[in-house]
N, C-alpha and C positions, 0 to 999 in steps of 0.2 A: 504494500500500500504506500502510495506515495504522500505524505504528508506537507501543503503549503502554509508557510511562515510569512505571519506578516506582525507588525509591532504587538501587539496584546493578543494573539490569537496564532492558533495553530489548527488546523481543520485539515480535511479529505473529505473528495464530492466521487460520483460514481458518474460512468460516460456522459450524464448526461444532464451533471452540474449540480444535484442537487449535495448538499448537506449530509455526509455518512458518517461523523467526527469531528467531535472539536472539544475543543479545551479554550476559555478565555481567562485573560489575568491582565485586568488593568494596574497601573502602576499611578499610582502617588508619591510624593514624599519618597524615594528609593524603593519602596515597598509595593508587590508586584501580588496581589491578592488573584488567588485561583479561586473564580466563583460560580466556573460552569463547566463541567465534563458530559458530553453527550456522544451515544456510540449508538448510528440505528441498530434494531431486535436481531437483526438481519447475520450480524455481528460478532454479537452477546457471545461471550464466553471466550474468546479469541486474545484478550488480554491486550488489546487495541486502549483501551481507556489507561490503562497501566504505561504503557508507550508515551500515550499523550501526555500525561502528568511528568512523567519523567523528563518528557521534551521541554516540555514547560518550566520545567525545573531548572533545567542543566541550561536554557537561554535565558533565565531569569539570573543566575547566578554569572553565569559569563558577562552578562552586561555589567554585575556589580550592584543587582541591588537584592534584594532580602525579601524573604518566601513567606507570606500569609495565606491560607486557604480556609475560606465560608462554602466552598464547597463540599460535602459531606464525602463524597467519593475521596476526592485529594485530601480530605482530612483522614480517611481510614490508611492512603495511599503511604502517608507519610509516618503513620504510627508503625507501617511494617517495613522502610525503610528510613532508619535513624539516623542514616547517613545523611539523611537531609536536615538540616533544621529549622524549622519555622520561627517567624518572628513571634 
């Protein structure tokens, strides 16, 4: 799956453009909150949502700013890799 980056957002569309993936994390203040993970049914179980939060992660951090998430998913995501830390 090819996933497209763009500033607060990372997503995947299927041939025919729509929406199968994304993750958003606006950024404030250096701090880049993860507040939407969506993977279409189609999907599910494929570990696709895991990928994105990751991606999310690792260009949240490379830019240099600091990882909050109100997203429920990216909150469970981060309690089982500690290697990340949340603001």
């Amino acid at each position: 799956m090819n996933f497209i980056t763009e500033k607060d957002r990372i997503y995947a569309t299927d041939p025919e453009g729509n929406v199968i993936a994304e993750v958003t994390f606006p950024t404030k203040n250096g701090v880049s909150t993860i507040n939407h993970t969506y993977v279409d049914p189609s999907l599910r179980g494929e570990g696709i949502a895991g990928k994105l939060v990751k991606l999310a992660a690792d260009k949240i951090l490379a830019e240099g700013n600091k990882i909050a998430a109100t997203c429920t998913y990216a909150i469970a995501w981060f309690k089982r890799h500690p290697e990340y830390h949340l603001e």
